[in-house]
N, C-alpha and C positions, 0 to 999 in steps of 0.2 A: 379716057386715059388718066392713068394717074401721074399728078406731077408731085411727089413728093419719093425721096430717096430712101430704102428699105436699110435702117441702120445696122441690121443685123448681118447685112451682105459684108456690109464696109468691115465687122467684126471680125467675120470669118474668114477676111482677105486678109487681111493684119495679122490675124495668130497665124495661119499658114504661110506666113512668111518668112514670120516672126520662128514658128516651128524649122522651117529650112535652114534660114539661117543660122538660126541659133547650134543646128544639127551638122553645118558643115565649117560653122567656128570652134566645135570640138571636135570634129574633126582634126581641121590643122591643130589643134592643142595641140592634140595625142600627139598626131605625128613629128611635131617638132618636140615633146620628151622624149618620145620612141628613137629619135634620130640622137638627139644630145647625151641620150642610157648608153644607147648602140656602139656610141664615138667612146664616153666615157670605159663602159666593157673590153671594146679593143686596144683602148690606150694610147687612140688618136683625138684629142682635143677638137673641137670644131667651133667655131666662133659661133654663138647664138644667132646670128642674123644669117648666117648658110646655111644654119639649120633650118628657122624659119623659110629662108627663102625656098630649099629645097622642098620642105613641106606644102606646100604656095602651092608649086608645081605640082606635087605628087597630089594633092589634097583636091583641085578641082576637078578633073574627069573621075578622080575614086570618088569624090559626093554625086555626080550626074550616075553613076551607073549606081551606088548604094544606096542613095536617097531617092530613087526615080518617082516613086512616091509620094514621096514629101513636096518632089518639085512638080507632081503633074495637078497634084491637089491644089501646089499655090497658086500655079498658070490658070490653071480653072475656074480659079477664088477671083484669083485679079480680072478674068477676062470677063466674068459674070459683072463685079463691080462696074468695070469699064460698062458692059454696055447698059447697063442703067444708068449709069452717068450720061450715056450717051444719048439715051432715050428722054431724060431729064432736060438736055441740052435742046432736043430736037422740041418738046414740048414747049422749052421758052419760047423758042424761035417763032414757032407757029402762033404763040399767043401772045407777042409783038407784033407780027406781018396783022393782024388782025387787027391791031388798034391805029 
């Protein structure tokens, strides 16, 4: 068994998340300009923080269905890290019950 942690996993979990993230932080951008453009066009003012908030709302189920992606690749990234971690853990274990 090997007990040492493969660095490059822990890399690829990080940008993939990092990727997500970052993909459904511009998301809400947009849609909270899109919404503050939309108010100003009509000629209804809308306070910055209903716009945000309504973004909030709108922004998480629209990134789960447009990013699905982004988010299967980070689950994946993360759950790969996890179980080597896991297995890391499990090797300590064994090689303390042994001393």
């Amino acid at each position: 068994m090997s007990n040492s942690l493969d660095p490059a996993v822990r890399r690829r979990a990080n940008k993939a998340v990092a990727v997500y993230g970052g993909l459904r932080l511009l998301l809400f951008v947009a849609l909270t300009v899109a919404i503050q453009a939309l108010a100003a066009a009509i000629g209804a003012p809308v306070p910055l923080i209903m716009s945000a908030l309504l973004a909030l709302i709108v922004a998480f189920p629209l990134s789960m269905v447009i990013f699905s992606r982004q988010r299967v690749a980070a689950v994946e990234a993360l759950a790969t890290w996890r179980a080597q971690r896991d297995e890391r853990k499990r090797w300590i274990r064994e090689e303390l019950e042994r001393r």
